[in-house]
C-alpha positions in Angstrom: 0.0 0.0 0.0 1.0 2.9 -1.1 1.3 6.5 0.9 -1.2 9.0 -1.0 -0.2 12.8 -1.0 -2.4 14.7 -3.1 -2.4 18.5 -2.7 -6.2 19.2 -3.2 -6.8 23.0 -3.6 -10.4 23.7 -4.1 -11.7 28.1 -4.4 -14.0 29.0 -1.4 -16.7 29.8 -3.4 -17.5 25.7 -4.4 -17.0 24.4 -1.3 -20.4 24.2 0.4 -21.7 22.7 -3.0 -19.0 20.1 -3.3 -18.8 19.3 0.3 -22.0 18.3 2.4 -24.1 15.5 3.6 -26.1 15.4 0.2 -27.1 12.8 -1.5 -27.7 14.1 -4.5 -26.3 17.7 -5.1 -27.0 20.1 -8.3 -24.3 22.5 -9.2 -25.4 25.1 -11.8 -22.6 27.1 -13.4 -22.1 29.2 -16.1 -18.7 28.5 -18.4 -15.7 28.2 -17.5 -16.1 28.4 -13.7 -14.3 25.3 -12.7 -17.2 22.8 -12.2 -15.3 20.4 -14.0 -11.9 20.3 -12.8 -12.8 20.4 -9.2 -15.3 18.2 -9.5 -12.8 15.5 -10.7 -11.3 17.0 -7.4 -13.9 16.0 -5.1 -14.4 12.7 -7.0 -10.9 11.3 -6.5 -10.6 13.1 -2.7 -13.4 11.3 -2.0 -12.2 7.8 -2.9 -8.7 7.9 -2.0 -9.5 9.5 1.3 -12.0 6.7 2.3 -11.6 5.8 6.1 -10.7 2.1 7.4 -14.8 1.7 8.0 -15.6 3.1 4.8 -13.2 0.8 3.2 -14.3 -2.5 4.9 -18.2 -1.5 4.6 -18.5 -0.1 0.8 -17.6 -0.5 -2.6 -15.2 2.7 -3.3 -16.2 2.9 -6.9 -16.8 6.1 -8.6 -18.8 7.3 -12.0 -18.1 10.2 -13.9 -20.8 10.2 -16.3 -19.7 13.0 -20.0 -21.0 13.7 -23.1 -19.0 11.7 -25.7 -16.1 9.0 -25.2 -14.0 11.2 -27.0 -14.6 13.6 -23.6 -13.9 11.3 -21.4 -10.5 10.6 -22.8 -9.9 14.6 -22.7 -10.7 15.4 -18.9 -8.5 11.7 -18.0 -5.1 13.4 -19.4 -6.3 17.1 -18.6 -8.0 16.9 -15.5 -7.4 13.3 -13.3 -4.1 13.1 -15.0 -3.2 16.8 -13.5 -5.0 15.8 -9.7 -3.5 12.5 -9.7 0.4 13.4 -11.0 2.5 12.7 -8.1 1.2 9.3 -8.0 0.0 8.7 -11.7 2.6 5.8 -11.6 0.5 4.1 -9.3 -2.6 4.5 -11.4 -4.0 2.3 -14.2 -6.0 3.8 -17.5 -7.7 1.1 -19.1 -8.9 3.2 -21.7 -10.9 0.5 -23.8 -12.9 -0.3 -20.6 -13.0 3.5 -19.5 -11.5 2.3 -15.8 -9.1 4.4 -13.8 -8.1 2.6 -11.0 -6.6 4.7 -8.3 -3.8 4.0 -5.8 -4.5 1.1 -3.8 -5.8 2.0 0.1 -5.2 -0.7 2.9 -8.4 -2.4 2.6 -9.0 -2.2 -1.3 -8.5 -0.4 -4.6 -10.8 2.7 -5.4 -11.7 3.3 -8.8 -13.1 5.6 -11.4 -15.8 4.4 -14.0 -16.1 6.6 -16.9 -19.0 6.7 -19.4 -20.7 8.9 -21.7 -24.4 9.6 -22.4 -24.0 8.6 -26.7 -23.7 4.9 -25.0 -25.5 4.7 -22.0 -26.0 1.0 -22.3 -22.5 0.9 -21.7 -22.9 2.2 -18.2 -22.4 -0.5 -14.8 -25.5 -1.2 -13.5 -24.6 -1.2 -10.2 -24.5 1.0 -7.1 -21.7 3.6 -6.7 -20.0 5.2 -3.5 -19.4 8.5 -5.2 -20.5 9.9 -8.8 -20.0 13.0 -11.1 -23.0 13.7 -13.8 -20.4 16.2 -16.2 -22.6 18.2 -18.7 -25.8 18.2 -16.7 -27.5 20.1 -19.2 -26.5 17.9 -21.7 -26.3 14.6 -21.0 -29.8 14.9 -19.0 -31.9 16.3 -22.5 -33.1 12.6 -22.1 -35.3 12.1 -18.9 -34.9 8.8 -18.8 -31.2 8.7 -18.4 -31.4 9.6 -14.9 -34.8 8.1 -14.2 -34.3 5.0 -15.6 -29.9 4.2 -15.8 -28.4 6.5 -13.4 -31.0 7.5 -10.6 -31.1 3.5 -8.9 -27.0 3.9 -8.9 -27.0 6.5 -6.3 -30.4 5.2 -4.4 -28.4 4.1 -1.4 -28.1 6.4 1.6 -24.0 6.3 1.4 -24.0 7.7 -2.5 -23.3 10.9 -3.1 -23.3 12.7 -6.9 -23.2 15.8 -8.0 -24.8 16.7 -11.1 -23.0 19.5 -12.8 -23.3 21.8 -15.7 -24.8 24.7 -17.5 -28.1 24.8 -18.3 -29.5 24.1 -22.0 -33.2 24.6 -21.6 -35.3 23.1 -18.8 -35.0 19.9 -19.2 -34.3 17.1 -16.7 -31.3 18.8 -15.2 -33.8 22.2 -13.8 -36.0 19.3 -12.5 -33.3 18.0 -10.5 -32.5 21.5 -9.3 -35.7 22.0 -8.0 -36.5 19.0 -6.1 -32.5 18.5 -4.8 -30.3 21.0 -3.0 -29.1 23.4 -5.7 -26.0 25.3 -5.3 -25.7 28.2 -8.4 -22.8 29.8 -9.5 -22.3 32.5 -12.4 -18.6 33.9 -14.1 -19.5 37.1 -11.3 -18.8 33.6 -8.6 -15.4 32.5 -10.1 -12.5 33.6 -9.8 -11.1 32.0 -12.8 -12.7 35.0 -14.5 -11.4 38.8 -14.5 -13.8 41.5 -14.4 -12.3 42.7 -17.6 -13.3 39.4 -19.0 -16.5 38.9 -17.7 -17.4 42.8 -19.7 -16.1 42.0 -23.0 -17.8 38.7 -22.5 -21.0 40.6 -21.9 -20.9 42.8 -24.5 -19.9 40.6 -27.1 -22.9 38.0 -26.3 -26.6 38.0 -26.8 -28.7 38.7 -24.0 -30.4 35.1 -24.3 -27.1 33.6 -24.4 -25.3 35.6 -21.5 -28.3 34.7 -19.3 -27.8 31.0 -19.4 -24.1 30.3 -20.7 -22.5 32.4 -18.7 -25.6 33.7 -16.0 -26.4 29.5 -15.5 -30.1 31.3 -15.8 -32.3 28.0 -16.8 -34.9 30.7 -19.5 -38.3 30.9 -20.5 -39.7 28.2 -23.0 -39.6 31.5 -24.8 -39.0 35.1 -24.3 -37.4 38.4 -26.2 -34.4 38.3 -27.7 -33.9 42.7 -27.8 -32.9 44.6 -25.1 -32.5 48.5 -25.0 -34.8 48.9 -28.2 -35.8 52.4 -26.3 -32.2 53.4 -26.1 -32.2 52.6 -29.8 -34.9 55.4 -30.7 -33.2 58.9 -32.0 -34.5 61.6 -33.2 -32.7 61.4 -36.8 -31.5 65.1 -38.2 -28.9 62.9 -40.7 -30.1 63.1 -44.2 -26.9 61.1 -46.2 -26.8 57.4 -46.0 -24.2 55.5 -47.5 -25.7 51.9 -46.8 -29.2 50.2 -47.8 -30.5 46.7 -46.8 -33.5 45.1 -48.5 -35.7 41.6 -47.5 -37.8 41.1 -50.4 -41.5 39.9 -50.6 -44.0 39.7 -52.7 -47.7 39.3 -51.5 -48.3 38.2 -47.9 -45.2 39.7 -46.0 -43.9 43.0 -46.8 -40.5 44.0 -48.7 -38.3 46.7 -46.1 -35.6 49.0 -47.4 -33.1 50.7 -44.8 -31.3 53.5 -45.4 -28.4 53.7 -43.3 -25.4 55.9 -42.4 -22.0 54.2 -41.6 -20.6 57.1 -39.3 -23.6 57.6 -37.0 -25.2 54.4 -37.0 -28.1 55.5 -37.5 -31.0 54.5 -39.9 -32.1 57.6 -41.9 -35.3 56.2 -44.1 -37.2 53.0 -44.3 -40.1 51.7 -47.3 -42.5 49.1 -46.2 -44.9 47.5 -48.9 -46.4 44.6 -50.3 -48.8 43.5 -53.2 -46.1 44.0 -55.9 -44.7 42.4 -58.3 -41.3 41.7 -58.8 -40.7 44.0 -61.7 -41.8 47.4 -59.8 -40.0 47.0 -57.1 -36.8 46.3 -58.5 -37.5 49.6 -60.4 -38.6 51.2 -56.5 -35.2 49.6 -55.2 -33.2 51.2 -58.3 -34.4 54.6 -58.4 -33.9 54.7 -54.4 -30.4 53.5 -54.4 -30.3 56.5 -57.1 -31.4 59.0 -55.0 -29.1 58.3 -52.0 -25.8 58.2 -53.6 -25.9 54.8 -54.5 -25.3 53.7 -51.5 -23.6 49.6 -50.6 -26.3 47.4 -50.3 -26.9 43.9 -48.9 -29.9 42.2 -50.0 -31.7 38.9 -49.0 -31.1 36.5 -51.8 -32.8 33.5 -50.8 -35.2 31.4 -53.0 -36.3 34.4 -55.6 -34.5 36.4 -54.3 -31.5 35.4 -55.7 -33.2 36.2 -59.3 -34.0 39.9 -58.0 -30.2 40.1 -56.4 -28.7 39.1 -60.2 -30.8 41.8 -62.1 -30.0 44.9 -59.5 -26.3 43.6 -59.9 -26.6 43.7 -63.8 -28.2 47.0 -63.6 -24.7 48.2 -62.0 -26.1 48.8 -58.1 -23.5 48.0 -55.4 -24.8 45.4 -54.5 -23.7 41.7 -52.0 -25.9 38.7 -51.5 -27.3 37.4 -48.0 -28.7 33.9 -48.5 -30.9 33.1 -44.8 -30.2 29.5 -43.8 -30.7 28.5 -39.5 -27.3 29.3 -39.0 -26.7 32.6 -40.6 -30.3 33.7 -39.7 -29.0 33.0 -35.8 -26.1 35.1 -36.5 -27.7 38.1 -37.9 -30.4 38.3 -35.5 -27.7 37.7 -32.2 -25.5 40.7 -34.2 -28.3 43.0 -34.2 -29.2 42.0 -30.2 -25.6 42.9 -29.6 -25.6 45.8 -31.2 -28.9 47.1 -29.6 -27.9 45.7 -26.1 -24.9 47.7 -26.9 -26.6 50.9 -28.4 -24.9 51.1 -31.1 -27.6 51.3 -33.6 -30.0 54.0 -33.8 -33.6 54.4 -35.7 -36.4 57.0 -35.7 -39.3 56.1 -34.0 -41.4 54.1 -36.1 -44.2 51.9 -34.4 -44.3 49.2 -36.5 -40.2 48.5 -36.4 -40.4 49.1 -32.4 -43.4 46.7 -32.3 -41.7 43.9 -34.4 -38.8 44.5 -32.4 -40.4 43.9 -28.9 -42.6 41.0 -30.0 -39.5 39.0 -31.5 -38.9 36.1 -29.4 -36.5 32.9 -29.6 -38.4 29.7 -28.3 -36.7 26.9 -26.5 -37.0 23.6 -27.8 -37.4 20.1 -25.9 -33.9 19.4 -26.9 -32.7 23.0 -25.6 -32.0 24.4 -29.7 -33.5 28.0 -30.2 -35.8 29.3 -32.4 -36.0 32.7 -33.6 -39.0 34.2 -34.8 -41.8 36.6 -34.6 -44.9 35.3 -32.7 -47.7 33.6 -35.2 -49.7 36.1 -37.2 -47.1 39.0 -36.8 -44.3 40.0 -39.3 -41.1 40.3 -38.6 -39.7 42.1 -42.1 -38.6 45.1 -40.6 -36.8 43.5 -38.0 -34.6 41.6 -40.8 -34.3 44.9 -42.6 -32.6 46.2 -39.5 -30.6 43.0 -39.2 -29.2 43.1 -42.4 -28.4 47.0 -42.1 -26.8 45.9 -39.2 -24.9 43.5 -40.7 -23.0 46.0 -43.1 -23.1 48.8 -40.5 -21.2 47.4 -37.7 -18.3 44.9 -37.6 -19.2 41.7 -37.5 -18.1 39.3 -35.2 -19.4 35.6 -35.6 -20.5 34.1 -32.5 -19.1 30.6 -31.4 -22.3 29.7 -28.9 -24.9 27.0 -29.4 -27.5 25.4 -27.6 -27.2 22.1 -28.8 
């Protein structure tokens, strides 16, 4: 047997969550908070630390439960590698069978089973002295992970798990929050952040997204996406613009040109209309492009309008493409929340854009994706106007977030 000297160094602020007579404990935490390395912390304190009774009466096996396999073999060399070091000699990795066995105690040999929510049926069946559930908000979109594989492994009074993560909807993971004790911890909690950071962060980030990656807010099924759309009104005196966006349509939605000016961020005239055909309002479009200076223009060429973006090209307008598919549509409308949450775009006060703007909501689905839309029966052409002004009128910064 060997003599086990770890130097455990946990922050102050995750104590209480990670250490308490729990037996099951829900940590939610924005990114990047250090859930994850000192909750391999606990998990291997726990096991090599085992008293003489605790040794002769239980099992010392421990589950850390991830998203993929390919994760697993990530946080073994990053994380248990980095706790474990001064006595990784001691230590076996059988990396087909996803075991770590630890240094041996007196009594017996603690051990770490790793598994990962693409192969649940994969996971031991049986009961476990101490557990990690990595990715909470992940791993638990399935209810019946926990209710069905993982829930009878810690059902015994000496178990304890934590189930950590970030929240991705409210799925399985908020149940388990409400109904177990719930420790909750933002970047604002960690010191692993600077406050430097954590205000680039937020103003680089949509509001939606800051609330619950980096907030560990569980939203709203659905809710607003713009914030600050009152800071946003201005009472416009600028007459140039050097910038127009068009979304095209034909009959049942309506076809929005922006006029916009690069210096002052400000948009200077809008058209709304519908119930015409394709060949007037390219001849609308040209003749206003005219009358501004023919001014850089980004227009939506999806479906048709592809067609209508090929003709004003030919006719010699200044003219790029924007082709709407999920992603970019995502994009564009978290660029404009930015930039309103941000106010750095300005528009006069037009009821129609502001109510557009205020009823423009993102939905959540089962499996935590977003959905971005105006409610059923509205419009939302004027808010895409604006988005694609946007889009030319401030720098654009594509955002690495998702909800999947």
């Amino acid at each position: 047997m060997a003599t086990i000297d770890l130097n455990f160094n946990y922050p102050d602020f995750i104590k209480p969550a990670l250490f308490n007579n729990n037996r099951i404990t829900t940590i939610v935490a924005g990114r990047q908070v250090g859930k994850t390395y000192n909750g391999g912390q606990w998990l291997t304190e726990e096991l090599i630390t085992a008293t003489e009774e605790e040794q002769l009466n239980y099992n010392l096996g421990g589950l850390w439960v991830d998203t993929t396999n390919a994760n697993i073999d990530k946080y073994v060399d990053r994380v248990f590698k980095k706790i474990l070091r001064p006595v990784w000699e001691l230590c076996h990795w059988e990396a087909q069978k996803k075991i770590l066995h630890l240094p041996p105690l007196k009594h017996q040999r603690p051990y770490i089973d790793f598994g990962s929510a693409e192969r649940p049926e994969n996971l031991e069946g049986q009961a476990y002295y101490r557990g990690v559930l990595n990715e909470a908000g992940i791993i638990l979109k399935k209810p019946s992970l926990w209710d069905s594989t993982l829930s009878p492994m810690f059902k015994n009074e000496f178990s304890r798990v934590k189930v950590v993560g970030t929240p991705k909807g409210r799925n399985k993971f908020h149940n388990l929050s409400v109904t177990n004790p719930n420790y909750h911890f933002s970047v604002y909690d960690s010191p692993y952040w600077t406050k430097d950071e954590i205000e680039s962060k937020r103003k680089t980030t949509p509001i939606m997204n800051w609330k619950q990656e980096y907030l560990a807010e569980f939203l709203e099924n659905t809710g607003s996406i713009f914030r600050n759309i009152q800071d946003g009104i201005k009472e416009i005196r600028t007459k140039d613009g050097d910038l127009m966006a068009i979304d095209l349509a034909k009959y049942d939605d309506f076809t929005v040109i922006m006029i916009g000016n690069s210096k002052t961020k400000e948009v200077i005239h809008i058209e709304r209309f519908n119930q015409t055909d394709w060949g007037y309002q390219k001849k609308m479009i040209y003749e206003l492009w005219g009358r501004f200076g023919k001014p850089k223009t980004i227009v939506d060429s999806t479906g048709v309008g592809d067609a209508i973006y090929d003709d004003l090209k030919s006719a010699g307008m200044n003219i790029i493409p924007f082709k709407f598919t999920a992603k970019s549509k995502k994009e564009l409308i978290e660029n404009l929340s930015i930039s309103l949450q941000n106010s750095s775009i300005f528009f006069p006060k037009n009821d129609m854009l502001i109510s557009e703007l205020e009823s423009f909501e993102y939905t959540l689905t089962k499996s935590g994706n977003v959905i971005m839309s105006s409610p059923e029966g509205m419009h939302d052409d004027m808010v895409i106007a604006l988005a694609l002004l946007n889009r030319i009128m401030q720098d654009y910064i594509p955002l690495e977030i998702s909800f999947v």
